[in-house]
N, C-alpha and C positions, 0 to 999 in steps of 0.2 A: 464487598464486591468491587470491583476493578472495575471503575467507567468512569465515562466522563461526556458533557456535551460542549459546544462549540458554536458562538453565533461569530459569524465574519460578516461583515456589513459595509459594500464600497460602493464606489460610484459607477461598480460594473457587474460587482456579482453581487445577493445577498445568499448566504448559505449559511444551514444548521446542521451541528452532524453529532450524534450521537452514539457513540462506540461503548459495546460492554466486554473487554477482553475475557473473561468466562463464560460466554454464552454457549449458544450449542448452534451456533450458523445461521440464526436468521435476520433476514434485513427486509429494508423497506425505500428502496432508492428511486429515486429522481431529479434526474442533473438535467433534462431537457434534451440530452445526450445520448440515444440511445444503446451507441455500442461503450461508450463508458461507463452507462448505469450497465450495462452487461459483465463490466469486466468487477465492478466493484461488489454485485453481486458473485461471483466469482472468488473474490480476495475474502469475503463473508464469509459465504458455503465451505471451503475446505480451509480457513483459520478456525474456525468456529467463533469465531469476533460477530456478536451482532451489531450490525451497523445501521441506522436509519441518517439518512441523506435528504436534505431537500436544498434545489440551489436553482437560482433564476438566474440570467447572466444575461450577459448582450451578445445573443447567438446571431441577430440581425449583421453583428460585424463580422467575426467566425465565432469560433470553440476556445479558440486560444485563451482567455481569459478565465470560465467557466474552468477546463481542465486544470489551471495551474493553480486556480483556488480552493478547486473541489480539496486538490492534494495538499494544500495549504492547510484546508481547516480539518483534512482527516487525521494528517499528521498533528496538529495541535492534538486534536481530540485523543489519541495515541497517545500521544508523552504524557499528558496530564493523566491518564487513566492507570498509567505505569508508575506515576507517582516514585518514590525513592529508589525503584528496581530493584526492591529487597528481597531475595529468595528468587527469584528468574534466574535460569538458565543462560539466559545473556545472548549467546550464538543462535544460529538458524541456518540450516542449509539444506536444498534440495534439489535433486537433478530430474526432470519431469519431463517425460514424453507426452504428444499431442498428436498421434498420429505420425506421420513424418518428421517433425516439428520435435524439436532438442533442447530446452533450456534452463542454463543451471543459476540460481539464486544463493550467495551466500551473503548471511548478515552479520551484525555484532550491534548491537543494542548498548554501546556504548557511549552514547551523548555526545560523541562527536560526529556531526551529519559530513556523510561523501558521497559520493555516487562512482562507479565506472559503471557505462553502457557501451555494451560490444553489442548492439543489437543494428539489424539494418531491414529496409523493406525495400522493395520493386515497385513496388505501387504507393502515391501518394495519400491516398484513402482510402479506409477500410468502412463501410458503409459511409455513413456523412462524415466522419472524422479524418482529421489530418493525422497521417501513421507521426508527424515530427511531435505531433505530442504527447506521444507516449513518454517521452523521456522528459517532457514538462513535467509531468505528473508522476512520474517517478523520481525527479529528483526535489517538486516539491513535498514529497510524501518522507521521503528519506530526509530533509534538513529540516523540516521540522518535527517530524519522530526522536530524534536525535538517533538517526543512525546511520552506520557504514555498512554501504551497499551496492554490491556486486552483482550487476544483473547480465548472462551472457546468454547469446544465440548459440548453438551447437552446432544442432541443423536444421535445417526447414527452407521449404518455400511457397508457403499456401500461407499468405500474409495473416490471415484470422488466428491458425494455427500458431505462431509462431508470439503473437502477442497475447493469447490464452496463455499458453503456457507459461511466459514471464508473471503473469498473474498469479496463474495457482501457483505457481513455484514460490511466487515471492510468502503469498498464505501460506503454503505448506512451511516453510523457513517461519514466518513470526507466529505459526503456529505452535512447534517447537522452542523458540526463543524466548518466549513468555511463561511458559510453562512454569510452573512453583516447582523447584527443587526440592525434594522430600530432605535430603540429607544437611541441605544448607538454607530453609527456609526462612531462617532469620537473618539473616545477615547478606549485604552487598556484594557480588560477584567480580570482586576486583581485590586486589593487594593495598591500592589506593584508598581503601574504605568510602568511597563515594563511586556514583556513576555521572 
């Protein structure tokens, strides 16, 4: 089975995270964070990754902290669960409506971590969280996954909506991306024979 857990221990966050890539979507989250333990339950439920989360931070200062380690220690938790990438699918892509709300996620599980974010919000807050950290934790999720990730806005403007969606989109993408390849289950996804 495909898992792995993850302790990150600083002088700002402590956080454990526990990822099983073959599960069937359930999780067990708490970052102190409300609309982020929302969204991570979210990247849970429609990857089918179960995920249990626990992380303490210094919310006394903001989120900032908290969010970029939660993605710190999920993406750790991710790569090591992926172990050699032998038999995955490799790619991930999804174009996910939310209502109004448009946004397309494409990946490549290639060990080499990027980010583009085309995304943008009106509002600095979406319940207590800063909307700028979305792309904290998205781009600490994506370099330490080890992957190249495209995350765009379409359409939208119901701020909630529009960062759901980058969420399930990004699940639905490493839900597919993970996948065991039936025809090429042994062997690495690359001409390079490594990922």
């Amino acid at each position: 089975m495909r898992q792995a857990s993850i302790e990150r221990n600083t002088n700002e966050t402590q956080i454990t995270a526990t990822i099983n890539l073959d599960g069937s979507g359930k999780y067990d989250v708490e970052t102190g964070v409300g609309f982020l333990d929302h969204m991570i339950e979210q990247l849970s439920r429609h990857s089918l990754m179960d995920i249990t989360l626990r992380a303490k931070g210094d919310l006394h200062i903001d989120f900032h902290h908290t969010a970029e380690d939660v993605g710190i220690a999920l993406g750790q938790a991710f790569k090591q669960a992926l172990g050699d990438r032998k038999g995955i699918r490799r790619y991930g892509s999804c174009l996910l409506p939310m209502d109004e709300a448009l946004s397309r996620v494409a990946l490549d599980l290639s060990n080499r971590p990027y980010l583009v974010w085309n995304v943008s919000f009106d509002r600095d807050k979406i319940g207590d969280m800063d909307t700028e950290l979305f792309r904290e934790w998205f781009q600490a999720f994506a370099f330490n996954a080890g992957m190249t990730l495209h995350v765009d806005q379409l359409h939208g403007f119901n701020n909630h909506h529009i960062i759901e969606a980058c969420f399930k989109a990004l699940a639905r993408s490493i839900r597919e991306a993970i996948e065991i390849d039936p025809r090429k289950a042994d062997e690495v996804p690359s001409t390079k024979g490594v990922l």
